[in-house]
C-alpha positions as CSV (number, residue, x, y, z in Angstrom):
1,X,-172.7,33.7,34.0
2,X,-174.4,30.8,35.8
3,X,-173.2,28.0,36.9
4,X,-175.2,24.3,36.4
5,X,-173.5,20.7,37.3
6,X,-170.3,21.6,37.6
7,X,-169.8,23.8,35.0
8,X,-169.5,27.5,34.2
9,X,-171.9,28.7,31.5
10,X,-171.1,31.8,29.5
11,X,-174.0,33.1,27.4
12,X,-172.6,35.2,24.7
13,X,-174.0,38.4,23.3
14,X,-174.2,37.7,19.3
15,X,-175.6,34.0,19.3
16,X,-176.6,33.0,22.5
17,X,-174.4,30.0,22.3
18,X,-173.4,28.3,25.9
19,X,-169.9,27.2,25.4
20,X,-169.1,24.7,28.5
21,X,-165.8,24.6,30.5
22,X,-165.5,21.0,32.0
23,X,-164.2,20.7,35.4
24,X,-160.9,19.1,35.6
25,X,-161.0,15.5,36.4
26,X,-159.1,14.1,39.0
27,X,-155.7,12.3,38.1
28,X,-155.5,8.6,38.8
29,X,-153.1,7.3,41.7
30,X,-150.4,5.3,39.2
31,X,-150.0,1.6,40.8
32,X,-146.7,1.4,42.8
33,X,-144.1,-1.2,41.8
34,X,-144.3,-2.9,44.5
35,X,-148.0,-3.6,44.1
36,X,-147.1,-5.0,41.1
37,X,-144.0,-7.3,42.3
38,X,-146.8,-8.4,45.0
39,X,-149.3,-9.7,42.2
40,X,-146.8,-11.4,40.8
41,X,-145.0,-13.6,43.3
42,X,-148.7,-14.0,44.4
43,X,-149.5,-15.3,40.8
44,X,-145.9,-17.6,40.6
45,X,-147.0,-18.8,43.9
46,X,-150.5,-20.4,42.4
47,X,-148.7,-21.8,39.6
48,X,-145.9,-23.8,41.3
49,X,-147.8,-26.5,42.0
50,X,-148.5,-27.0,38.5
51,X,-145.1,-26.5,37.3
52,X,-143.9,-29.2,39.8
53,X,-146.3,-31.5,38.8
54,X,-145.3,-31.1,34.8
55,X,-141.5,-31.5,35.7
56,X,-142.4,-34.6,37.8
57,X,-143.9,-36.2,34.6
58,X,-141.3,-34.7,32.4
59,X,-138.2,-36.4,34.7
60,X,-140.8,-39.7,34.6
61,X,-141.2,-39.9,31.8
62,X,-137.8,-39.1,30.3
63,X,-136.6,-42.1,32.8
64,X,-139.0,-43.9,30.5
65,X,-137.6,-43.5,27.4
66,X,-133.6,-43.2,28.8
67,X,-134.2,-46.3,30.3
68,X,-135.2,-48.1,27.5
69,X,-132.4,-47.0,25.5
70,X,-129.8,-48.1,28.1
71,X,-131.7,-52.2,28.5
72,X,-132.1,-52.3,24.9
73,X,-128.2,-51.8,24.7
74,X,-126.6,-53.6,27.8
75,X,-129.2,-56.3,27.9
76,X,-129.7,-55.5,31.5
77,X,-132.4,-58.1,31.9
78,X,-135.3,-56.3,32.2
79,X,-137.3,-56.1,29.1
80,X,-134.0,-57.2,27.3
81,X,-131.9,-60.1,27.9
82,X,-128.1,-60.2,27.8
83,X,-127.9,-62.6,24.7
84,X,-130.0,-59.5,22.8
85,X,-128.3,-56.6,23.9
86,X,-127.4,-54.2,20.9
87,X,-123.6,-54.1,21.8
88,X,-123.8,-57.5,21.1
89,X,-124.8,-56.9,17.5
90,X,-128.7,-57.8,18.1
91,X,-131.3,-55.8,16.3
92,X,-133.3,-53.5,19.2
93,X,-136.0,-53.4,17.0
94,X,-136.4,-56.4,15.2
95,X,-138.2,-58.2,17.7
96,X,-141.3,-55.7,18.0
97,X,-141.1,-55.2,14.4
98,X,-141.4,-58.6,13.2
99,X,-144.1,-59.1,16.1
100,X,-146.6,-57.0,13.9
101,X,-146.8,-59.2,11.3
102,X,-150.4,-60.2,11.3
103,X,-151.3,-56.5,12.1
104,X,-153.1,-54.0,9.7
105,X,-149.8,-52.4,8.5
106,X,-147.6,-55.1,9.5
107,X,-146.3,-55.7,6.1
108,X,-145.0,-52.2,5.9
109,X,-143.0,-52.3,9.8
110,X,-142.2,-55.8,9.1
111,X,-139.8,-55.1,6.5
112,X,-138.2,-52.5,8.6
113,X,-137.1,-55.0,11.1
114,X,-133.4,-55.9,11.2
115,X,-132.6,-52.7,9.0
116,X,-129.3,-50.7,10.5
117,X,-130.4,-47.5,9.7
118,X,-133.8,-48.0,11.4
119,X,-132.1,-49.6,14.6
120,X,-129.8,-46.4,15.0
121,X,-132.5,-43.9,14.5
122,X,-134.7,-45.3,17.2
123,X,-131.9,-45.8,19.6
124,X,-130.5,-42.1,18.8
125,X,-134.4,-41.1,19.3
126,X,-134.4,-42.7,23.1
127,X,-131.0,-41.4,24.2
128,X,-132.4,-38.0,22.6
129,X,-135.7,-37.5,23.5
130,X,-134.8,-39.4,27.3
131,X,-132.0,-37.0,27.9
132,X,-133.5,-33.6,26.5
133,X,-136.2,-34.4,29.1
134,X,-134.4,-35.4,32.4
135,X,-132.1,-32.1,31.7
136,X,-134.9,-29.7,30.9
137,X,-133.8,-28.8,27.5
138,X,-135.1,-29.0,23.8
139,X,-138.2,-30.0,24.6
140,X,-139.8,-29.0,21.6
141,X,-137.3,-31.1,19.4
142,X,-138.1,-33.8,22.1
143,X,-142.0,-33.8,21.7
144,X,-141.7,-34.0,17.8
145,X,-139.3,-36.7,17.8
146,X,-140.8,-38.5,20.3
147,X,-144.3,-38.4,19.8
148,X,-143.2,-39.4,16.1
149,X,-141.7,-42.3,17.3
150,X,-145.4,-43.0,19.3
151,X,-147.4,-42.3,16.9
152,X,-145.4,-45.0,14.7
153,X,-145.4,-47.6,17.3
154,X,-149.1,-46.8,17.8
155,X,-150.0,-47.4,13.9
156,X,-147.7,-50.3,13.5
157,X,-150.6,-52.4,16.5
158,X,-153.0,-51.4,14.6
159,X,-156.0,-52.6,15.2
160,X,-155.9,-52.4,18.7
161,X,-156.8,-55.1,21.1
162,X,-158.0,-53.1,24.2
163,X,-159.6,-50.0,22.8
164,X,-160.8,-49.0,19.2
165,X,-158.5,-45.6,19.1
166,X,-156.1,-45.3,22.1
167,X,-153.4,-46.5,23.2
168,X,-150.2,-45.6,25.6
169,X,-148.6,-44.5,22.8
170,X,-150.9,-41.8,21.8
171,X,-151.4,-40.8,26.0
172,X,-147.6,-40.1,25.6
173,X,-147.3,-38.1,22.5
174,X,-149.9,-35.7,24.2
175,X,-147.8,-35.5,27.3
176,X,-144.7,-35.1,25.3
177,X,-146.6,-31.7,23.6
178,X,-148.1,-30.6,26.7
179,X,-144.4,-30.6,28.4
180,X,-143.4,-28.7,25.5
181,X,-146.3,-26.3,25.4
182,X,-146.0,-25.9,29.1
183,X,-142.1,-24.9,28.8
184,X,-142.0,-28.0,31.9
185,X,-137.6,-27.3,31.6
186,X,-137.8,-24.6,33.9
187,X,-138.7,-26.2,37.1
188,X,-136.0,-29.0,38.7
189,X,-134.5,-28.8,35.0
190,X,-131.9,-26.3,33.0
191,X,-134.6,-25.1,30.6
192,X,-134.2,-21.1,31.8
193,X,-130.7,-21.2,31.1
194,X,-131.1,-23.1,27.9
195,X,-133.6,-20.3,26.8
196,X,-130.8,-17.8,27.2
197,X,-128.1,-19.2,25.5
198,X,-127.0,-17.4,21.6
199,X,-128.0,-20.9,19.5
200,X,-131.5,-21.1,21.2
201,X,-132.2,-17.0,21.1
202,X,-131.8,-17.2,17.2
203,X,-133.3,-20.5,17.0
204,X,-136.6,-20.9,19.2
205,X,-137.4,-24.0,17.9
206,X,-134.5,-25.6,19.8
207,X,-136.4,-24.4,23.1
């Protein structure tokens, strides 16, 4: 018997074959949990400031869309005035709509305007989409809805005056998925209970 690198040859009588024996190798130290808990408070800790800067938006730009909902109803004013205000039986959309008349597609929104159904859907889709992101919750339901609701507003200027493609309207449908995609309802918002409640566990899409 000899030994070479480590391991212990055996040359055997018949066939001169030299079976190896390896040495044993040398268990690995498992990582303790608390190594782990470490990285990742470390790792919440980088991303906090990104998480407070989506739910700023998100709370912003919720404001945004609540706010519209509640002038365009009381006729506070503002971009509404009182003689205009939906509760006093005034269209909320009529005016916008019929302003797109001597646009690309303005023959298609034109005809929308005064139309009760189309009035209660976009005032439903303010209350909605506003609240959902102020609160944290349905986000996803909010993006789809809302950046619907954009990306109609967007096509019903078209063309544009200030720029060939963009618009506010298309800036906000990208925040609205990037809020979602982000899941921005966690911070300053009641997205991680919302997460855990029966109707959203066995339907994500309500997230």
């Amino acid at each position: 018997m000899a030994t070479t690198h480590g391991y212990d040859v055996h040359i055997g009588p018949a066939t001169g074959a030299i079976p190896a024996q390896p040495v044993p190798a040398v268990p690995t130290q498992p990582v303790p949990a608390q190594a782990i808990e470490q990285r990742g408070v470390e790792q919440r800790a980088v991303n906090r400031p990104a998480e407070r800067a989506w739910a700023i938006t998100r709370i912003g730009l919720g404001f945004i869309f609540l706010w519209a909902f509640v002038d365009k109803t009381f006729g506070l004013g503002f971009a509404t005035p009182t003689e205009r205000a939906w509760l006093t039986g005034a269209s909320p959309t009529t005016g916008f709509l019929k302003g797109t008349g001597e646009n690309a597609l303005g023959g298609v929104f034109g005809a929308l305007a005064g139309q009760v159904w189309v009035d209660w859907l976009f005032m439903l889709g303010l209350l909605g989409v506003g609240t959902a992101l102020i609160l944290g919750i349905g986000l996803r339901i909010a993006a789809v809805a809302g950046g619907l609701m954009m990306v109609l507003m967007w096509a019903a200027e078209l063309p544009l005056q200030n720029n060939p493609v963009l618009d506010d309207h298309l800036i906000y449908t990208a925040v609205l998925a990037g809020l979602a995609l982000a899941g921005a309802g966690t911070t300053w918002g009641l997205g991680a209970w919302w997460a855990t409640t029966p109707l959203v566990r066995r339907y994500p899409i309500l997230r």
